[in-house]
Backbone and ligand atoms as CSV (ligand in chain L), in Angstrom:
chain,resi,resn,atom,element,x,y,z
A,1,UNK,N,N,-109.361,-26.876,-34.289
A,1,UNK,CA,C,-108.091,-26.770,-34.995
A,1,UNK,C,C,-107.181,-27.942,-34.609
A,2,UNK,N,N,-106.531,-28.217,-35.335
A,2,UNK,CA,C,-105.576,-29.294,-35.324
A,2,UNK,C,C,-104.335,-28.456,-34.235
A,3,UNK,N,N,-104.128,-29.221,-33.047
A,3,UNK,CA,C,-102.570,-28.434,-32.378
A,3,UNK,C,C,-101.761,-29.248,-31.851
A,4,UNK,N,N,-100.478,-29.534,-32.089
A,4,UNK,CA,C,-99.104,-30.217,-31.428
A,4,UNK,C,C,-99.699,-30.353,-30.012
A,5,UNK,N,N,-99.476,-31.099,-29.171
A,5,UNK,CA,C,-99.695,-31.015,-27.954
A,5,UNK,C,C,-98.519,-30.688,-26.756
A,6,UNK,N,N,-97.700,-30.705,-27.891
A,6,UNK,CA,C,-96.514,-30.504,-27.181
A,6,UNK,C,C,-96.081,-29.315,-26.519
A,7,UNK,N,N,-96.955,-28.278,-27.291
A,7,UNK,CA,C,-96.238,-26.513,-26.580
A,7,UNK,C,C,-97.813,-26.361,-25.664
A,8,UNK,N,N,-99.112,-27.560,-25.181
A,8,UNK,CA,C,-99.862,-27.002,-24.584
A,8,UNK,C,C,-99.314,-26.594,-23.025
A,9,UNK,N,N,-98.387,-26.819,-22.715
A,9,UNK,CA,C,-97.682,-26.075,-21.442
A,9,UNK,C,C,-97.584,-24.812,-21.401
A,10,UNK,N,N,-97.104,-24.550,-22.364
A,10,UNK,CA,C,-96.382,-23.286,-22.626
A,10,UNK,C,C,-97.793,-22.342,-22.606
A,11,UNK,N,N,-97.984,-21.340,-21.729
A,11,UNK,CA,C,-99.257,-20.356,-21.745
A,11,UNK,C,C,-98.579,-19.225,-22.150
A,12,UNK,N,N,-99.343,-18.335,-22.638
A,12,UNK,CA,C,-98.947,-17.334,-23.301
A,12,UNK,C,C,-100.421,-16.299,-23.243
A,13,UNK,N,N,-100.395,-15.109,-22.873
A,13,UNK,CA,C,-100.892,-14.214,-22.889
A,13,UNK,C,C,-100.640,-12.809,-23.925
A,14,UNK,N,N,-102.017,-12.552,-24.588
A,14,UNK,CA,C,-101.565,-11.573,-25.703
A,14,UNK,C,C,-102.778,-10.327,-25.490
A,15,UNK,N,N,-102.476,-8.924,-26.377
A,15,UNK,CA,C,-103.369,-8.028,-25.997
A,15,UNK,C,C,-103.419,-7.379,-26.971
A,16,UNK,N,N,-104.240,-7.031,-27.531
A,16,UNK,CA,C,-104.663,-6.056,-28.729
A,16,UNK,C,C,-105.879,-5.131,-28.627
A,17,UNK,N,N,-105.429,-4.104,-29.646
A,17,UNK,CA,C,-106.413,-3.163,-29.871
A,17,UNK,C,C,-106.961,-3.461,-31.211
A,18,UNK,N,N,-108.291,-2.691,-31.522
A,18,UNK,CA,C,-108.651,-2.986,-33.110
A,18,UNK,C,C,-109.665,-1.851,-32.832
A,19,UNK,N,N,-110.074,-1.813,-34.101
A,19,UNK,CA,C,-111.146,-0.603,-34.667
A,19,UNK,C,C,-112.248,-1.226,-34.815
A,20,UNK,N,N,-113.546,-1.542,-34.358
A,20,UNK,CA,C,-114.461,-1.885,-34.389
A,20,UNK,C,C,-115.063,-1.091,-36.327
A,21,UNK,N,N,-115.665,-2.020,-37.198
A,21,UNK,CA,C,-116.165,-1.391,-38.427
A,21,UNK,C,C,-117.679,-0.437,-38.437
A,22,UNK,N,N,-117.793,0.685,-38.646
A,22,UNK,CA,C,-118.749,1.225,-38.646
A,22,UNK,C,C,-120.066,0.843,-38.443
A,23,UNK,N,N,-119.904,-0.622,-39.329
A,23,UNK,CA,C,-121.362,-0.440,-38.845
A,23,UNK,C,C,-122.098,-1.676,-37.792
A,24,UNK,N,N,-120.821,-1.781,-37.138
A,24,UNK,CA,C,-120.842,-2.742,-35.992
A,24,UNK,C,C,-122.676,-2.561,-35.009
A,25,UNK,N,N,-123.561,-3.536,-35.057
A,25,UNK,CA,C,-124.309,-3.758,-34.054
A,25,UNK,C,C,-124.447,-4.783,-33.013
A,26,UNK,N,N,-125.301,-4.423,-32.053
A,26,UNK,CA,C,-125.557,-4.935,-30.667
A,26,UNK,C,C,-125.454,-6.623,-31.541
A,27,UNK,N,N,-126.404,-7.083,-32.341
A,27,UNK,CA,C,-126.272,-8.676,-32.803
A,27,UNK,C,C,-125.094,-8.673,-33.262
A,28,UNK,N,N,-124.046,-7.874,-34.066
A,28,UNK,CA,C,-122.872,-8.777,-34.391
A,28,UNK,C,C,-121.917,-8.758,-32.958
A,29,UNK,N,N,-122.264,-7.694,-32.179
A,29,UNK,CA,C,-121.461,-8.103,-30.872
A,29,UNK,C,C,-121.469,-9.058,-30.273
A,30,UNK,N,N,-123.099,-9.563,-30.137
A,30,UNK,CA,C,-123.472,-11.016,-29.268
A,30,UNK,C,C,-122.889,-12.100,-30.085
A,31,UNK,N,N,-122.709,-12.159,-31.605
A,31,UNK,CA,C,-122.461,-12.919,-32.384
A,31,UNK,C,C,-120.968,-12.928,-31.756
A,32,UNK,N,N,-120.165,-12.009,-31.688
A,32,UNK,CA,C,-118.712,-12.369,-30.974
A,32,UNK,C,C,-118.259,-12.472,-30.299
A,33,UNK,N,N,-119.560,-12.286,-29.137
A,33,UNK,CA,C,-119.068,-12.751,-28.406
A,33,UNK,C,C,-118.883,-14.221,-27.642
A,34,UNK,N,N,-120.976,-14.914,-28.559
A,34,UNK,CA,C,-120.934,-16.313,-28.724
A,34,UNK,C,C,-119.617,-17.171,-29.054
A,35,UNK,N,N,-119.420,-17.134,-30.046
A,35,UNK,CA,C,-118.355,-17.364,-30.790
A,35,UNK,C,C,-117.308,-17.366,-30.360
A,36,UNK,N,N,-116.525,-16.333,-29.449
A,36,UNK,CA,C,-115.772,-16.465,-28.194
A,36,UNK,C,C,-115.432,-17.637,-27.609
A,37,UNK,N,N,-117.058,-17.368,-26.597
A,37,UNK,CA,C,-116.913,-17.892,-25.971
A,37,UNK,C,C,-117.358,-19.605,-26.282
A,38,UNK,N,N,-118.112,-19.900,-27.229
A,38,UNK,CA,C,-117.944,-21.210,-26.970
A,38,UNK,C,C,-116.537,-22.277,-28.026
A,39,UNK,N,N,-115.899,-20.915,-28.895
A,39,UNK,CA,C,-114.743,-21.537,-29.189
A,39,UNK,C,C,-113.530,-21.640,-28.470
A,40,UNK,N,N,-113.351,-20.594,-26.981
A,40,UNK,CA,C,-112.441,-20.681,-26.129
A,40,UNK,C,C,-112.678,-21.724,-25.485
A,41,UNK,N,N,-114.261,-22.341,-24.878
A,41,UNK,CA,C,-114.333,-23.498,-23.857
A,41,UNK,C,C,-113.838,-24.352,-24.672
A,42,UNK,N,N,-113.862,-24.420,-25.934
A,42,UNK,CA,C,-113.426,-25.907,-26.603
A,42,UNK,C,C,-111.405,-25.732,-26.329
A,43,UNK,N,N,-111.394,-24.391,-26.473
A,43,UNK,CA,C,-110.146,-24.789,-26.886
A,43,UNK,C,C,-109.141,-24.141,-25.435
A,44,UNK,N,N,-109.447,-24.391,-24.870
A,44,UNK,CA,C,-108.947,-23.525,-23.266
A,44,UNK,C,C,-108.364,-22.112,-23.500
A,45,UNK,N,N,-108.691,-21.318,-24.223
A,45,UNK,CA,C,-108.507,-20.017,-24.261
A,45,UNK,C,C,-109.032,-19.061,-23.087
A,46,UNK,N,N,-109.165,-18.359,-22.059
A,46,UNK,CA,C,-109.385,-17.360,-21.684
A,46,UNK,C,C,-108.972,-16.114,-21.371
A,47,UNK,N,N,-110.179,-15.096,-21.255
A,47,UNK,CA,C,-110.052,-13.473,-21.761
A,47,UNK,C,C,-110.399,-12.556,-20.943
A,48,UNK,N,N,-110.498,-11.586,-21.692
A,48,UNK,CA,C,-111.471,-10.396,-21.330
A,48,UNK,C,C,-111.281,-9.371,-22.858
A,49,UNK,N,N,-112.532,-9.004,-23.070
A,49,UNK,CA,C,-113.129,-7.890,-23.985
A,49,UNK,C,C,-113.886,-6.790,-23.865
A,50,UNK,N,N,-112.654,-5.869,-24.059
A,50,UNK,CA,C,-113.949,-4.236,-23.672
A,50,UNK,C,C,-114.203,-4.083,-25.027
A,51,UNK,N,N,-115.109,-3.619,-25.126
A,51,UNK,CA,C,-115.937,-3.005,-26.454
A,51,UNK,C,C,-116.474,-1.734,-26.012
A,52,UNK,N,N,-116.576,-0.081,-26.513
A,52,UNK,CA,C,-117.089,0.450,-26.668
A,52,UNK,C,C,-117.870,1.533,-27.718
A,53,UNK,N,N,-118.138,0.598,-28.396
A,53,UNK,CA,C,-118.811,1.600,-29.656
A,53,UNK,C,C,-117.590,0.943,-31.199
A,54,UNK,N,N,-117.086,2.065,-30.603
A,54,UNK,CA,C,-115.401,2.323,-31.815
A,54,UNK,C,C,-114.342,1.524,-31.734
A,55,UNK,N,N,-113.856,1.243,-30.526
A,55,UNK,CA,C,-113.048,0.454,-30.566
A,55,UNK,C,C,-112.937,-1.591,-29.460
A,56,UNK,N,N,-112.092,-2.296,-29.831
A,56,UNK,CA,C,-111.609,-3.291,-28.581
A,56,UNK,C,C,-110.886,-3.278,-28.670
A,57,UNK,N,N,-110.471,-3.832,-26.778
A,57,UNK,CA,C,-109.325,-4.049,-26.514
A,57,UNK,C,C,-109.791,-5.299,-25.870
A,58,UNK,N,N,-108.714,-6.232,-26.245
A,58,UNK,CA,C,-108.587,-7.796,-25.800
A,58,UNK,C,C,-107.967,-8.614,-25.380
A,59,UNK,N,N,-108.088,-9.071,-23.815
A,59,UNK,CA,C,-106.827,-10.087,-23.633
A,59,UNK,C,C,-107.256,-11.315,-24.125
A,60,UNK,N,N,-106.108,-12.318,-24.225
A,60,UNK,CA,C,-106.298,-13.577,-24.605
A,60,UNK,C,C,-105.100,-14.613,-23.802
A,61,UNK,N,N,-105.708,-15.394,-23.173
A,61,UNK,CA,C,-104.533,-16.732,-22.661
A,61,UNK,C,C,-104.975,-17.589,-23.077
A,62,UNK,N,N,-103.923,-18.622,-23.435
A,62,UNK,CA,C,-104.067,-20.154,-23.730
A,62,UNK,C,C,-102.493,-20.417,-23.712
A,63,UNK,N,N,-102.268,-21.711,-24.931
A,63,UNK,CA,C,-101.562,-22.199,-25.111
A,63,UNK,C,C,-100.910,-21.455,-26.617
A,64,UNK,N,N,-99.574,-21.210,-26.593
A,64,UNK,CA,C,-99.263,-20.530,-27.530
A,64,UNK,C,C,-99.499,-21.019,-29.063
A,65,UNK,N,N,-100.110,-21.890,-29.141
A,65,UNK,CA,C,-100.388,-22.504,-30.773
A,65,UNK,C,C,-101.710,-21.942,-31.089
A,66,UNK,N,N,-101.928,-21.919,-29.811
A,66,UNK,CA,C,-103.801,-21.707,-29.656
A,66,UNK,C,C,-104.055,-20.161,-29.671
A,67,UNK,N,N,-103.245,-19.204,-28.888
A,67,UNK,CA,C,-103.296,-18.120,-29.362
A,67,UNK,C,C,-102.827,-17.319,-30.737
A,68,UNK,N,N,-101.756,-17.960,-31.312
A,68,UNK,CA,C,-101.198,-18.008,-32.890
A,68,UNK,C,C,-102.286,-17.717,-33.440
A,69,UNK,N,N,-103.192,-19.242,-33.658
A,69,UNK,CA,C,-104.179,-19.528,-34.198
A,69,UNK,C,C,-105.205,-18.321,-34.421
A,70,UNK,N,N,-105.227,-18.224,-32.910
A,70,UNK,CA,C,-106.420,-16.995,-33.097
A,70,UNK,C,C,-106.309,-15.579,-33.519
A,71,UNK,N,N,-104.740,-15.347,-33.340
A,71,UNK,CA,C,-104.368,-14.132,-34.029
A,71,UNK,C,C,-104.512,-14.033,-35.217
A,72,UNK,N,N,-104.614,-15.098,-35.759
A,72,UNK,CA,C,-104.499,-15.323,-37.815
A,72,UNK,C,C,-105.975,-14.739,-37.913
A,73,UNK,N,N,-107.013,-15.517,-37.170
A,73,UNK,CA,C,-107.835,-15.589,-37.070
A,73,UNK,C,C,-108.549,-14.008,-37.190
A,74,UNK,N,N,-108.145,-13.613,-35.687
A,74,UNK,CA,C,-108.760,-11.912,-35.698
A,74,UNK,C,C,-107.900,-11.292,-36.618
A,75,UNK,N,N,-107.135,-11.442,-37.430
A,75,UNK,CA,C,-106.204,-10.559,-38.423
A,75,UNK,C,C,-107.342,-10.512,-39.798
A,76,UNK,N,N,-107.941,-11.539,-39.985
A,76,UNK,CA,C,-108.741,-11.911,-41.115
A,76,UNK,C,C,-110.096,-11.390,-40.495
A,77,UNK,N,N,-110.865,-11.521,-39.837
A,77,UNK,CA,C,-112.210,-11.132,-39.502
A,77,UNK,C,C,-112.190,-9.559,-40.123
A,78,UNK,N,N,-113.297,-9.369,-40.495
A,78,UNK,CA,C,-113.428,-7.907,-41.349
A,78,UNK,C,C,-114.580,-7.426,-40.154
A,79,UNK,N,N,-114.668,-7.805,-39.172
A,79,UNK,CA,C,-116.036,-7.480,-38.312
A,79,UNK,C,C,-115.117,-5.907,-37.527
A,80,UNK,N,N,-113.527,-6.189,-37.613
A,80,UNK,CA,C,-113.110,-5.287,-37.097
A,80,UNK,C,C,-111.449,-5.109,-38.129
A,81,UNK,N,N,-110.609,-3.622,-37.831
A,81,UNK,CA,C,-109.606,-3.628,-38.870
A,81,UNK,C,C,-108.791,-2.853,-37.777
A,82,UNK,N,N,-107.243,-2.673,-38.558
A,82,UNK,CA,C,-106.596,-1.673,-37.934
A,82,UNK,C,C,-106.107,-2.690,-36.437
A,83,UNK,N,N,-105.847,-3.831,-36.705
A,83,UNK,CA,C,-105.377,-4.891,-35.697
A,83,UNK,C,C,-103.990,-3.960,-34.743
A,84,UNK,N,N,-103.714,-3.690,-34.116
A,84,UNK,CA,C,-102.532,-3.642,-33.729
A,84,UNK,C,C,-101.916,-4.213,-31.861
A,85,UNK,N,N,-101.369,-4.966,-31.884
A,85,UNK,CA,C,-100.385,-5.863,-30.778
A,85,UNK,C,C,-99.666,-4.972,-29.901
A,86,UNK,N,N,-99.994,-5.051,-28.882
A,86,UNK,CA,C,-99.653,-4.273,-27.543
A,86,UNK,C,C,-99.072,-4.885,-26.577
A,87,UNK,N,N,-98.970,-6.985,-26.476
A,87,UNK,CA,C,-98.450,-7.014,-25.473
A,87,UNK,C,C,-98.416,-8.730,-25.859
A,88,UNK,N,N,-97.240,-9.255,-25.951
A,88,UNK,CA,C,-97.820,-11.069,-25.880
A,88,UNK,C,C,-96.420,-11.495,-24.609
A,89,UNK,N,N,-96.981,-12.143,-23.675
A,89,UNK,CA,C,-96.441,-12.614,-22.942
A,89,UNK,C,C,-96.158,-13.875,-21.985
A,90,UNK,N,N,-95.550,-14.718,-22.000
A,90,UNK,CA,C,-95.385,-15.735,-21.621
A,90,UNK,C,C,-96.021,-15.683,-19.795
A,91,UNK,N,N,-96.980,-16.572,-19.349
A,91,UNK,CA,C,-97.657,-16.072,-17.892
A,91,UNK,C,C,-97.056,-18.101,-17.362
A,92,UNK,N,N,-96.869,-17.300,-15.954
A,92,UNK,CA,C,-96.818,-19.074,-15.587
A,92,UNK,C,C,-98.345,-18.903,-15.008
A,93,UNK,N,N,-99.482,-18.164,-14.513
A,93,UNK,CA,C,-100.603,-18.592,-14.420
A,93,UNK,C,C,-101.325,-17.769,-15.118
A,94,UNK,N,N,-103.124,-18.222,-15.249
A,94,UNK,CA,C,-103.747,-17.672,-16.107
A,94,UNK,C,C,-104.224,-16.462,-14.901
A,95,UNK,N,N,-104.595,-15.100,-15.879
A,95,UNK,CA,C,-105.393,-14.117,-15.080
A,95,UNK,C,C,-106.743,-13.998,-15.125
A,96,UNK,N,N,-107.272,-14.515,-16.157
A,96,UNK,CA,C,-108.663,-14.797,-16.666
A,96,UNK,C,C,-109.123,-16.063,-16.454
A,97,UNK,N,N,-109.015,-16.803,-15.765
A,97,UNK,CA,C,-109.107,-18.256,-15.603
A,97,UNK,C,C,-110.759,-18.575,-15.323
A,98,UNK,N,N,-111.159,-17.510,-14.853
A,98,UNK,CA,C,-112.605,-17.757,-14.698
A,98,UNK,C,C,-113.574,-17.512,-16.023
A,99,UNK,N,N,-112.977,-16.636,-17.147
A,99,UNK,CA,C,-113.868,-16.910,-18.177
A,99,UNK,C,C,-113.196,-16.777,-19.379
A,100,UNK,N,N,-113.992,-17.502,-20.502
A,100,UNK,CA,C,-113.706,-18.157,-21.764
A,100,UNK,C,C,-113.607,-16.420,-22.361
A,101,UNK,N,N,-114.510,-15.880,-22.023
A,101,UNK,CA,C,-114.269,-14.678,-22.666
A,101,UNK,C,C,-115.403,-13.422,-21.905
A,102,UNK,N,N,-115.094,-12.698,-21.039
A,102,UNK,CA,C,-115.713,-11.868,-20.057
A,102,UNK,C,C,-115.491,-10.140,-21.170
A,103,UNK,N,N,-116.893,-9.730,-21.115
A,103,UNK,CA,C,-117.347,-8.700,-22.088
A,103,UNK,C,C,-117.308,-7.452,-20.818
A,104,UNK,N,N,-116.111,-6.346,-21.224
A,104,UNK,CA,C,-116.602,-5.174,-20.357
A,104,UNK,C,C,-117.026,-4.021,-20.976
A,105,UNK,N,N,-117.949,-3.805,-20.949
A,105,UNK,CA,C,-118.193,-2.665,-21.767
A,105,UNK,C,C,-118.614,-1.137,-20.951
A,106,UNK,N,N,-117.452,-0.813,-21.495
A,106,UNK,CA,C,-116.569,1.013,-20.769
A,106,UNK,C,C,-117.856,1.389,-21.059
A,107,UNK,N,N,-118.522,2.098,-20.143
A,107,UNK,CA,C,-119.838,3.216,-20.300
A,107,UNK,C,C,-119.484,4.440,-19.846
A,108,UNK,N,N,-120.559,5.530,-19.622
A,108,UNK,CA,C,-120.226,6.330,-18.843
A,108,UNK,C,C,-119.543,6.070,-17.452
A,109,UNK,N,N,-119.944,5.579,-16.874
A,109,UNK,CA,C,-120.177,5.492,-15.393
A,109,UNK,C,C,-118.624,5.160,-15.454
A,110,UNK,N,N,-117.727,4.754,-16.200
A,110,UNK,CA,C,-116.038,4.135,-16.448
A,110,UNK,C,C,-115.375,5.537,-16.514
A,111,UNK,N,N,-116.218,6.992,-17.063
A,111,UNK,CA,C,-115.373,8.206,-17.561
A,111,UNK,C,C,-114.164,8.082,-16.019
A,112,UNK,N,N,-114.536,8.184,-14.972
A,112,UNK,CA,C,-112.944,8.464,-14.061
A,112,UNK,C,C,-112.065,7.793,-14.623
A,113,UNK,N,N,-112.726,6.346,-14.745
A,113,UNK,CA,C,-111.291,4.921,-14.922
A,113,UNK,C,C,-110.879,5.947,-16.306
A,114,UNK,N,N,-111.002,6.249,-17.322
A,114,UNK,CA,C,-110.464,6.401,-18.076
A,114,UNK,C,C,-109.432,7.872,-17.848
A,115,UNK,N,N,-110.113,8.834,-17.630
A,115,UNK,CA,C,-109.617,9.614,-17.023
A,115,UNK,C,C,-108.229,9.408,-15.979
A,116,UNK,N,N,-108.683,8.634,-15.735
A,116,UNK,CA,C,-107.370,8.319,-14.864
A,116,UNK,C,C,-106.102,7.766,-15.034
A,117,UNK,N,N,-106.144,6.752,-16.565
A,117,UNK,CA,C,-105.404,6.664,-17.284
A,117,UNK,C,C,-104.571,7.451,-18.612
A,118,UNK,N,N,-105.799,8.467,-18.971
A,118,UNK,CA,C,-105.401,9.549,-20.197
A,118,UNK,C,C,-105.445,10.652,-19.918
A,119,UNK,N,N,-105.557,11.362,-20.791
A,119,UNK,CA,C,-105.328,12.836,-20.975
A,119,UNK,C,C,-107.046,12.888,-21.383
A,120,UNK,N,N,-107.736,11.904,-22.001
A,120,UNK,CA,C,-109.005,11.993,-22.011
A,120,UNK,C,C,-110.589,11.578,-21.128
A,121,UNK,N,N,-111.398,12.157,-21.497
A,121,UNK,CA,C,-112.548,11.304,-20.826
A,121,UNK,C,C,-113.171,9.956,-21.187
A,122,UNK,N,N,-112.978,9.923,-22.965
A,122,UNK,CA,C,-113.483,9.139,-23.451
A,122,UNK,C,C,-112.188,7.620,-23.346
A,123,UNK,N,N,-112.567,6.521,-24.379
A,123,UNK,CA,C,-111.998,5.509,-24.404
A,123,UNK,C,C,-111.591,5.697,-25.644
A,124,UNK,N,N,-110.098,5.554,-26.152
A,124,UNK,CA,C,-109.497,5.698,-26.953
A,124,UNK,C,C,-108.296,4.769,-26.599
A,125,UNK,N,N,-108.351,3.320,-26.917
A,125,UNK,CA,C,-106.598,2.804,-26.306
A,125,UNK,C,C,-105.866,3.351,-27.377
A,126,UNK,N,N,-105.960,3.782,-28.492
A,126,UNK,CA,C,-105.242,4.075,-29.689
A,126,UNK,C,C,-104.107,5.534,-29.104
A,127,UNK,N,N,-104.724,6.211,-28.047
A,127,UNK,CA,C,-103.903,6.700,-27.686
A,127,UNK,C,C,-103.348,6.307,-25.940
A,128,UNK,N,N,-103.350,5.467,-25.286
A,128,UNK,CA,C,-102.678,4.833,-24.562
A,128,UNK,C,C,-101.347,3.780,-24.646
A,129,UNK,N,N,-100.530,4.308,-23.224
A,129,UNK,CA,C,-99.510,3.182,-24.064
A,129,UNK,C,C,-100.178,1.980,-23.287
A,130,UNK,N,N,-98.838,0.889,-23.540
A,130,UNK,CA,C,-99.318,-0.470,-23.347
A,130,UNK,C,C,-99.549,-0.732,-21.794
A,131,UNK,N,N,-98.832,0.458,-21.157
A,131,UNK,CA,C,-98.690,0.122,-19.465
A,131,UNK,C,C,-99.580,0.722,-18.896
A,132,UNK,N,N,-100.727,1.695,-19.857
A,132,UNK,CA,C,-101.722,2.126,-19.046
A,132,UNK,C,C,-102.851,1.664,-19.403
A,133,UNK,N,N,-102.886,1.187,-20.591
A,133,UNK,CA,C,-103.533,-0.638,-20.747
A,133,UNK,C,C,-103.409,-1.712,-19.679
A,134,UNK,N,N,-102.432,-1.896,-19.985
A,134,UNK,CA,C,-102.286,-2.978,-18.595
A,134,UNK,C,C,-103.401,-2.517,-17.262
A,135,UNK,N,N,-102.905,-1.377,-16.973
A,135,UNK,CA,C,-103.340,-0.978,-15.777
A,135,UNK,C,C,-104.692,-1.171,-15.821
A,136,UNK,N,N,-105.457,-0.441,-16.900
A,136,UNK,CA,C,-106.715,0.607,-17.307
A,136,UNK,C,C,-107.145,-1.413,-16.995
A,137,UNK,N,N,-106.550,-2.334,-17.479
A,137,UNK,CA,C,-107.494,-3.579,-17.517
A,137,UNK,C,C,-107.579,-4.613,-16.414
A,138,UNK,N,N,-106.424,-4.503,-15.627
A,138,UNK,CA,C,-106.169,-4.964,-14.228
A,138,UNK,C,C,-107.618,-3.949,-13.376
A,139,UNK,N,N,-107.930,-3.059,-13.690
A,139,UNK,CA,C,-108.935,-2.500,-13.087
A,139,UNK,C,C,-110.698,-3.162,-13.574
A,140,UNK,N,N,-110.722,-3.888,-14.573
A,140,UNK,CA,C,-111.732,-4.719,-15.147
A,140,UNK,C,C,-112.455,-6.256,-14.430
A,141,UNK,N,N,-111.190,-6.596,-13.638
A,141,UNK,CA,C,-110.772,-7.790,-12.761
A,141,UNK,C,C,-111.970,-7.899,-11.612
L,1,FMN,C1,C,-113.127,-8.249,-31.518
L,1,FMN,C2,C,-113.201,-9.711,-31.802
L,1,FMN,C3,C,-112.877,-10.627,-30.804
L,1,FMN,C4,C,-112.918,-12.002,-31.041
L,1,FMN,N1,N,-112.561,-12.870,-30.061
L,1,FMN,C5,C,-112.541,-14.192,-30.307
L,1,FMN,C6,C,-112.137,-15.110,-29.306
L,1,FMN,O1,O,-111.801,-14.760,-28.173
L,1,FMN,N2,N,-112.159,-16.424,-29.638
L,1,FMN,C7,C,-112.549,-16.882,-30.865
L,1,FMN,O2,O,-112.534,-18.090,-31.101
L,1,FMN,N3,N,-112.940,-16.029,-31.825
L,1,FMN,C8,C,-112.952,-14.691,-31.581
L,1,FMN,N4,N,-113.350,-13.844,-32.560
L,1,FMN,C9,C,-113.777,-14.396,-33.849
L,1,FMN,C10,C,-112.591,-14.793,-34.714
L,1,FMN,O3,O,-112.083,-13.638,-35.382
L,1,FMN,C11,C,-113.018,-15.815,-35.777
L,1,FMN,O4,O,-114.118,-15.321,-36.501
L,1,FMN,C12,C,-113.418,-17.117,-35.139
L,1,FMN,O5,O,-112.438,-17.562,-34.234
L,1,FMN,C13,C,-113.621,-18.187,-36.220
L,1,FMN,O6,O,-114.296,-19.207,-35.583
L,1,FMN,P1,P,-114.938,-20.442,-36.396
L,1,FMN,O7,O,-113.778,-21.231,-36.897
L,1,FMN,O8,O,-115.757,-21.147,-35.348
L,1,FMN,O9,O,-115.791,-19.856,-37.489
L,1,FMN,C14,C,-113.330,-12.453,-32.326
L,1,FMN,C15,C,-113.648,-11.532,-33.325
L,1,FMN,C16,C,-113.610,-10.176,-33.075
L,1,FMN,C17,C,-113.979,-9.213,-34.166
């Protein structure tokens, strides 16, 4: 993508939920997560992505033109719908700095972590707020 170089100072951290589409499989996952990751190394983006089944939740850091970008971006992808923004925040350092895009995928063996954040067993951020997000993903680290 074409970007000003001027706001690459400026880091910015963002977080969303989305609805994974029904008939989401194991190859279109690897497909996004390729894709991720070798469009974050180009473009200094780094993350983290839980996926489980139904839904993601996703952080993203870069440079705020660069995360813009990619929001347009996942707003348009039909691989997933039901976009909704939980958190964009200006960071003076990165928290993900070690990867372009790090895949966690909530299994069983996660039911406490979740539990421990909801009222449920399962993974549902759709009903979490944003601060037990935060939390639920500081525990991913
Ligand atoms: C859940 C989800 C997460 C994604 N995460 C990223 C990402 O971190 N970086 C990225 O470049 N594309 C990501 N994508 C893909 C983008 O929506 C978009 O398809 C891609 O950036 C376009 O890249 P291209 O210009 O190389 O075709 C994701 C897509 C989905 C469905």
């Amino acid at each position: 993508m074409t970007q000003t170089t001027s706001d690459a100072h400026i880091l910015v951290s963002m977080t969303y939920i989305s609805r994974a589409n029904p008939d989401m499989s194991h190859e279109t996952l690897s497909e996004i997560l390729k894709q991720a990751q070798e469009n974050n190394a180009l473009n200094a983006i780094t993350g983290m992505l839980i996926f489980n089944n139904q839904y993601f939740l996703q952080t993203i850091e870069g440079s705020r033109s660069q995360i813009n970008h990619l929001l347009r971006c996942l707003l348009k992808d039909e691989r997933h719908y039901d976009l909704q923004l939980l958190e964009t925040r200006e960071l003076k350092s990165r928290e993900w700095s070690r990867w372009s895009m790090d895949l966690a995928s909530p299994a069983m063996d996660n039911t406490a972590l979740y539990l421990k954040y909801s009222t449920t067993t399962d993974f549902n951020p759709y009903l979490l707020s944003a601060e037990s997000i935060r939390r639920l993903i500081a525990e991913f680290k």
